[in-house]
Backbone bond lengths (Angstrom), bond angles and torsions (degrees), N, CA, C in turn:
res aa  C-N    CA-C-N  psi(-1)  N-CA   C-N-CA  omega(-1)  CA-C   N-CA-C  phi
1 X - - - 1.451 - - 1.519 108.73 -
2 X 0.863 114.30 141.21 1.979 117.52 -177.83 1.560 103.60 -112.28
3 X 1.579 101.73 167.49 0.988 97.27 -158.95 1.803 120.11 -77.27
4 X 1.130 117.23 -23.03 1.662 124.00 156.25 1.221 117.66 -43.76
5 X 0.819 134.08 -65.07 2.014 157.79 179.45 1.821 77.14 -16.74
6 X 1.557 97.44 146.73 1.884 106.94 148.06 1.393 90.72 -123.66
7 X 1.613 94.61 153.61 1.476 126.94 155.12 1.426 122.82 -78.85
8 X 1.399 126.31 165.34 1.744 113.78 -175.17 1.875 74.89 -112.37
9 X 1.043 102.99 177.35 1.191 167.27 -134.12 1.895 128.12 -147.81
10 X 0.949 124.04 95.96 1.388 121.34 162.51 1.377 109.24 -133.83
11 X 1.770 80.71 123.37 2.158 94.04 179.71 1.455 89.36 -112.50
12 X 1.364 100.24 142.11 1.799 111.68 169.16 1.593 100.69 -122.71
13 X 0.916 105.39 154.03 1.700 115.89 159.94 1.550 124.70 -111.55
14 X 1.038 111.22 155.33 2.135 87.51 -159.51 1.887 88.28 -152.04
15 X 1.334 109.99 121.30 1.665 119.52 133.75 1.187 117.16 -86.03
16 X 1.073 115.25 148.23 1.646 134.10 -170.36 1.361 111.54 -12.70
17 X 1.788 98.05 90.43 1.277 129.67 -174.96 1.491 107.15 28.96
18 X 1.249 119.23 53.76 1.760 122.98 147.61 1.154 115.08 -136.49
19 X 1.415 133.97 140.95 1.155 146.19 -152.52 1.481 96.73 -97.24
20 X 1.352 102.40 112.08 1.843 114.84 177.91 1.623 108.22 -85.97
21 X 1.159 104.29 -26.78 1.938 90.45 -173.96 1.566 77.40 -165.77
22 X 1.560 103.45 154.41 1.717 126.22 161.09 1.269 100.48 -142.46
23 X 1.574 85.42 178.64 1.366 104.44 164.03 1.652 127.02 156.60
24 X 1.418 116.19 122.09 1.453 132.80 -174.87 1.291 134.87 -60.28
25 X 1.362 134.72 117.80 1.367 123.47 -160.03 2.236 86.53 -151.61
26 X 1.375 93.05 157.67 1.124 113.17 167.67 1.030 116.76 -110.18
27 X 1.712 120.09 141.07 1.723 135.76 -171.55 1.898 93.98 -132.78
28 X 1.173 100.79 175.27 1.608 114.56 151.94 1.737 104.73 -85.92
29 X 1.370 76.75 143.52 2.240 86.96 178.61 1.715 103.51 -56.60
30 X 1.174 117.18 -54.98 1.360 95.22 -173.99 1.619 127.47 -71.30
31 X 1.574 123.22 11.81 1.420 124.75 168.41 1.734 104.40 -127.40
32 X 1.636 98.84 57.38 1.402 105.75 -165.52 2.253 98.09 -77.55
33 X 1.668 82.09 -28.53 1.760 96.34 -171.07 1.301 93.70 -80.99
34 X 1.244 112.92 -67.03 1.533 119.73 -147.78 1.655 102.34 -59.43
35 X 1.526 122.39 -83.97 1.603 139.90 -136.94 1.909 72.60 -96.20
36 X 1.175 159.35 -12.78 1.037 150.13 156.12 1.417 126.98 -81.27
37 X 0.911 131.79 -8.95 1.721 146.76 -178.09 1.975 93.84 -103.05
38 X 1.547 98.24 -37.57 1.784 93.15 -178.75 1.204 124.50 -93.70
39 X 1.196 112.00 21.96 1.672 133.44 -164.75 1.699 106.00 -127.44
40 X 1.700 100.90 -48.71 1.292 96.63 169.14 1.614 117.52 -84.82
41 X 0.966 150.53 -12.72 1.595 140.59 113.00 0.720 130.52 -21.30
42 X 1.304 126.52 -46.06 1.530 131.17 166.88 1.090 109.33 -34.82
43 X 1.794 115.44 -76.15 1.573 128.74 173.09 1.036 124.29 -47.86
44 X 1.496 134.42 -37.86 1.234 135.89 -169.66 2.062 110.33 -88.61
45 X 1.767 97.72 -6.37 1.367 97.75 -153.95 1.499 147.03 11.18
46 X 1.273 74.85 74.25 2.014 103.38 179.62 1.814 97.54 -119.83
47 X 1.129 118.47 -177.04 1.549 134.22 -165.55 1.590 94.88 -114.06
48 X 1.584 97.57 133.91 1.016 96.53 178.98 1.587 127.62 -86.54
49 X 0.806 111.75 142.91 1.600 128.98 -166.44 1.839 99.56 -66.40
50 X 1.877 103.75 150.61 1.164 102.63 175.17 1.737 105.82 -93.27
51 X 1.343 105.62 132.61 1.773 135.62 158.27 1.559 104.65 -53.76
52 X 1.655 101.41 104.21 1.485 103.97 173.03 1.651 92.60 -115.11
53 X 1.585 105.96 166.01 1.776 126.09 168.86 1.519 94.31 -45.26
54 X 1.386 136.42 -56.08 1.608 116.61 -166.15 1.432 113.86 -58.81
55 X 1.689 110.13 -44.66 1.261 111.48 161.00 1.530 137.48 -41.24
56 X 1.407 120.93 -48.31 1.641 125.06 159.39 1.566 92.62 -50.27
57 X 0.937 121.90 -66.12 1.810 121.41 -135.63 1.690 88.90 -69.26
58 X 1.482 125.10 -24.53 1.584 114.51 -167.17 1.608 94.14 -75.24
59 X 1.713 120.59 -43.86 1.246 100.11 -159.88 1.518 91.60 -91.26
60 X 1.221 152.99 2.28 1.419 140.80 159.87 1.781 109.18 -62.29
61 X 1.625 117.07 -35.39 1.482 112.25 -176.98 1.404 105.26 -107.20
62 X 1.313 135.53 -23.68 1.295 126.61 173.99 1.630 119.03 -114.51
63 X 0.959 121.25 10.43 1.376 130.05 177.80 1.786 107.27 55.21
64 X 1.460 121.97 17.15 1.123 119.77 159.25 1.365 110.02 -146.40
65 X 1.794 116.77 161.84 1.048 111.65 -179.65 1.853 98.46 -140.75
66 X 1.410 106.43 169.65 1.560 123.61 -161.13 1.401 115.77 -107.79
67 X 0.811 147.26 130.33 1.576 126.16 166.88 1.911 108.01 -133.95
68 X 1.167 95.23 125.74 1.480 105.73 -172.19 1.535 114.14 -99.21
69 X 1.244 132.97 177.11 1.586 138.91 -160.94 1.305 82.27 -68.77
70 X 1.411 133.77 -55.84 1.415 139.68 -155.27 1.643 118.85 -52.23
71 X 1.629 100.51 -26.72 1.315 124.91 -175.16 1.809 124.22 -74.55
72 X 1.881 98.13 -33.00 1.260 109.67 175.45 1.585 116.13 -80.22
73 X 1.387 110.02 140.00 2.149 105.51 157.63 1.541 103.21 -41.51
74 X 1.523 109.44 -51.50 1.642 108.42 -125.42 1.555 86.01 -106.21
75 X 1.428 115.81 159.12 1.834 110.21 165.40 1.827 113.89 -38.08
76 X 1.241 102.15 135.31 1.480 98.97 171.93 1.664 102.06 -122.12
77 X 1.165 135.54 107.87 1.608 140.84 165.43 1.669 119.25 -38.48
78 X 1.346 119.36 -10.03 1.009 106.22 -160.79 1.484 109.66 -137.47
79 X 1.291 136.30 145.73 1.059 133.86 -176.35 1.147 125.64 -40.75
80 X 1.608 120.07 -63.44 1.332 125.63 -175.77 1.674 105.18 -147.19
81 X 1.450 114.83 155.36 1.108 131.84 144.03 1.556 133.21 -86.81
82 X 1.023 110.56 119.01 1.862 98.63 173.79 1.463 93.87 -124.26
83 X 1.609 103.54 156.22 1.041 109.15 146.71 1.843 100.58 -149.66
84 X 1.527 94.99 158.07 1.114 114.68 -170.72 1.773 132.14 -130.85
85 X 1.218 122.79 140.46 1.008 103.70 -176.44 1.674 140.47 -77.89
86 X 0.722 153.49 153.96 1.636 142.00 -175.59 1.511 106.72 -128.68
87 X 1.404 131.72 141.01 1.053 139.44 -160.54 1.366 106.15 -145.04
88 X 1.607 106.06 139.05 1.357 108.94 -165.41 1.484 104.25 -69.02
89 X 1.625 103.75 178.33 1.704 95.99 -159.61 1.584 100.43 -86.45
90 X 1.491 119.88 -36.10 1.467 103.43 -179.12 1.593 103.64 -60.29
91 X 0.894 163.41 44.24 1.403 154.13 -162.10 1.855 104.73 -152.75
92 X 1.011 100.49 -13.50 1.793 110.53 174.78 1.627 84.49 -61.46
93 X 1.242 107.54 132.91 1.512 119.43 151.40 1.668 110.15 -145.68
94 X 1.283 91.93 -144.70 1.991 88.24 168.62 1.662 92.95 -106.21
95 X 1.448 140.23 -9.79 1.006 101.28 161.39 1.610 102.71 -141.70
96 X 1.040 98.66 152.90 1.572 132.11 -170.53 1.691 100.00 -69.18
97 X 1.345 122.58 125.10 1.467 129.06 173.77 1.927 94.13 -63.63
98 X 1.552 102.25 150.87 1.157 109.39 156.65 1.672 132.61 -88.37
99 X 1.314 128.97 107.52 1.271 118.23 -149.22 1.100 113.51 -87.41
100 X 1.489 129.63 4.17 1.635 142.25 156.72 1.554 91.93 -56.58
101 X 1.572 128.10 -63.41 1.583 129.91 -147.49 1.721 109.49 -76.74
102 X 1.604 119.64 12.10 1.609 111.91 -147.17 1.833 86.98 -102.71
């Protein structure tokens, strides 16, 4: 992947582990957290959740990250946030680029 290229994006929103609303959008890899977490809020219009170190480090080793009620300032209705990364298909290997390093 070079460094122009965007990655997509899938944010779900979930009550007790069922996915109430998603939805796919493309960012640049390196604002996979930032301008992508405020985009998928955007859509879902909920508040965006605060970005802690476990958070980087989940989507640096698992290419997804979680965000729980605990995570937002403001009331959040819904169990969890994920979002996750998706990778184009020639790019499946055994290992996954890191999209902090692109």
């Amino acid at each position: 992947m070079q460094n122009n290229q965007e990655i997509r994006l899938w944010a779900k929103l979930k009550k007790k582990d069922k996915i109430v609303r998603d939805c796919v959008f493309a960012c640049p890899p390196s604002q996979a957290l930032s301008e992508g977490l405020i985009e998928a809020c955007r859509h879902f219009d909920v508040s965006v959740p605060v970005v802690l170190g476990k958070h980087m480090r989940d989507m640096e080793q698992f290419h997804m990250v979680s965000f729980f009620p605990r995570d937002f300032v403001e009331s959040f209705a819904y169990t969890a946030l994920e979002i996750s990364l998706i990778f184009p298909k020639k790019e499946h290997s055994e290992r996954k680029p890191n999209p902090f390093s692109l």
